[in-house]
N, C-alpha and C positions, 0 to 999 in steps of 0.2 A: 517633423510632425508625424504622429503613427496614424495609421489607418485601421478601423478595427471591423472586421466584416462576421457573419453569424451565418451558419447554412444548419441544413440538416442530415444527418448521411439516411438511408436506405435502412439503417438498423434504429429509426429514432435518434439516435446521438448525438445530441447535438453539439455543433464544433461553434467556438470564439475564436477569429484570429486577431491576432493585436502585431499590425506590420512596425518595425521602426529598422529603416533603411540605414539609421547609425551604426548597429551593433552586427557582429557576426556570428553573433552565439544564437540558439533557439531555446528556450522554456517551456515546457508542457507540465500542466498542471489534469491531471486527468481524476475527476471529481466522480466516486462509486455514491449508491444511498444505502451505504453499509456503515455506518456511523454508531456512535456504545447505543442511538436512542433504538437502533434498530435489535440488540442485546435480549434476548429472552432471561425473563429472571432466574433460570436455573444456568443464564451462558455467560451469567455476566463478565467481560471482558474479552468476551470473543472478538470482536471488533478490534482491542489494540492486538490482541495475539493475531489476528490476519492480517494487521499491519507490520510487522515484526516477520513472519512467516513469508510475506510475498518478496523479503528482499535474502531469500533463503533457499534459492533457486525455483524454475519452474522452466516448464516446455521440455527439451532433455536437456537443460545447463541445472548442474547441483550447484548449493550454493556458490561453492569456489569458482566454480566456471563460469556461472551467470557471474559472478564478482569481474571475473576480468574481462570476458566477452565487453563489457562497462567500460573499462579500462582501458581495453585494446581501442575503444571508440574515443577517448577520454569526458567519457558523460560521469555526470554527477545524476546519484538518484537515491528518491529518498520516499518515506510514505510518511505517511500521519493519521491523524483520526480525529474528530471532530463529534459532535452530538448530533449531527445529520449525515454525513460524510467521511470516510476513507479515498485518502488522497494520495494519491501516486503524481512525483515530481521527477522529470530528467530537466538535464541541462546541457547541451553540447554547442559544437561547433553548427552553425546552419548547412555544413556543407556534409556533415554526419545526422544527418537528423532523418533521412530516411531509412539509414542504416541500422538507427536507433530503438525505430518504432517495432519492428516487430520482439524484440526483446520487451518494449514495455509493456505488447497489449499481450505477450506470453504471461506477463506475469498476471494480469487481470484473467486470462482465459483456460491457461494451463498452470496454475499453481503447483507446486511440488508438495506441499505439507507432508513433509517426510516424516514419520513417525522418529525417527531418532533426532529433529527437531524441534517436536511439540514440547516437550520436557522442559529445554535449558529455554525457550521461548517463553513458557508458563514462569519459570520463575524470573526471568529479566522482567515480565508483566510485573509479581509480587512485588520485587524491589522497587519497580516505579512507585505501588500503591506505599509500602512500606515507607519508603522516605524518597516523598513526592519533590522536597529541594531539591535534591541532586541528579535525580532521574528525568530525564527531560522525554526518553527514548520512550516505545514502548506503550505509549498513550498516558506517560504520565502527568497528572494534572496540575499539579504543581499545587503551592496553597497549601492549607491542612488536611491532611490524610483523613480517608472514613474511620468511624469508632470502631467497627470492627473491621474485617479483613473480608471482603466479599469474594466467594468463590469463583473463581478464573477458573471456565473448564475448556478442554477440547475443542476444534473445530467439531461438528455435527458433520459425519464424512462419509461419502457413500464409497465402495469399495472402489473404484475409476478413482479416488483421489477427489472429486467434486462435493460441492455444498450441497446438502439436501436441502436447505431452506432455498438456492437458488432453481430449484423446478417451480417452488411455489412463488415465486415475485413475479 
């Protein structure tokens, strides 16, 4: 039987745990309110391009390194996007899970968005829009594609690397 308990930490944040004494693995599912709805109409798709982007290094691991840093732990991790929500997923061993975390709240607090990222980022975004069957990655929606092609720009970036929209949330 699992146990599921709810606290709050000191930053608002609120934590779900869901115990089950069966398994040995740990799942975090860490839920942003950065979802397409939150999307400015000239940004639209900024939401799946930061989810695409945060698994593209951050804190000082560049892609490749935050990739294995992963690895070296054997955590599985992944994002998504949602119409309220940009979701960040690891998945490890319980006995690696605190080894884990600070790799994952880097990628929520120190993003890399490296400029020689945004590019092939923006068009992995396009191909999901472009043909939404096969693209699953990327925030693509699956279903029938928009009639036209809506523009996918840029993070909004202040010169530190950081979101200007997150001063104002």
């Amino acid at each position: 039987m699992t146990d599921i308990s709810q606290f709050t930490l000191t930053n608002q944040t609120r934590v779900v745990v869901e115990s089950n004494p069966g398994v040995q693995s740990a799942a975090m599912v860490w839920l942003l309110p950065a979802g397409i709805a939150t999307d400015a109409p000239d940004r639209v798709g900024r939401a799946s391009m930061w989810s695409e982007l945060l698994l593209r290094g951050a804190g000082n691991l560049d892609s490749r390194a935050q990739a294995d840093a992963f690895d070296r732990l054997g955590a599985g991790r992944s994002t998504g996007v949602s119409s309220r929500f940009l979701s960040l997923a690891t998945t490890v061993l319980g006995s690696k899970l605190l080894e884990s975390l600070p790799l994952v709240a880097d990628m929520v607090r120190l993003p890399r968005f490296e400029d020689a990222s945004i590019e092939p980022t923006r068009q992995l975004c396009l191909q999901a829009i472009e043909a939404p069957g096969r693209a699953r990655g990327a925030g693509g929606a699956g279903g029938e594609g928009p009639p036209s092609r809506p523009a996918v720009q840029p993070p909004d970036r202040r010169r530190d690397g950081g979101d200007r929209g997150a001063d104002r949330r």
